[in-house]
N, C-alpha and C positions, 0 to 999 in steps of 0.2 A: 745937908751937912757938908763941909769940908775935912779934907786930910790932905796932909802930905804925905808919901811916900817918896822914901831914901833907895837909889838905885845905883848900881856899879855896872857899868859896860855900856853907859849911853853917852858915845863920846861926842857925838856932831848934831848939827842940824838935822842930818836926812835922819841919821838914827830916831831922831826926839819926834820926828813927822812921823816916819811909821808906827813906835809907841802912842801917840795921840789918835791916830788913825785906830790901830786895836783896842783904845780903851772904851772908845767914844762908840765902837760897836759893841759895848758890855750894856744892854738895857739897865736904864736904874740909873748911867751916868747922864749929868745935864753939861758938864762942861768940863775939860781937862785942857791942860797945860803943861807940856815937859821940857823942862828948861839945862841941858847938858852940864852949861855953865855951872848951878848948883845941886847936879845930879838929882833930882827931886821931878816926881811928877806930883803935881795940885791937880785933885779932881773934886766934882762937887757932884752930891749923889743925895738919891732920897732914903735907901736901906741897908744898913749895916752886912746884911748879906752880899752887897754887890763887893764888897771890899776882896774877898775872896775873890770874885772871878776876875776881878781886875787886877790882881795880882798873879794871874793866872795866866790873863792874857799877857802880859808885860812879862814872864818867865819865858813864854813860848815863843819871843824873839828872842830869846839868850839872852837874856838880860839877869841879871839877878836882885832881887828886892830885899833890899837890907831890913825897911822898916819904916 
């Protein structure tokens, strides 16, 4: 499966590397992408469960996840 998540406080580069770097340690993800430019991370995952922890993960750099 894919999603997009909508995010506020990921402004640069380095930001978006460390949010991919904690998603991509959430088990369950196969591939992620955070793109500043349209504040949005794309990840692709096997179980609707992981959606939570990766929203989780990406909280716990001060970020905030719109949706």
């Amino acid at each position: 499966m894919q999603k997009k998540i909508y995010v506020a406080g990921m402004f640069d580069g380095d930001t978006a590397k460390k949010v991919e770097d904690a998603v991509r340690a959430v088990n369950g993800v196969t591939s992620v992408t955070a793109s500043p430019d349209k504040a949005q991370v794309l990840i692709d995952y096997g179980d609707e469960a992981v959606v939570q922890l990766v929203n989780a993960a990406i909280t716990s750099l001060g970020i905030d996840v719109l949706g």
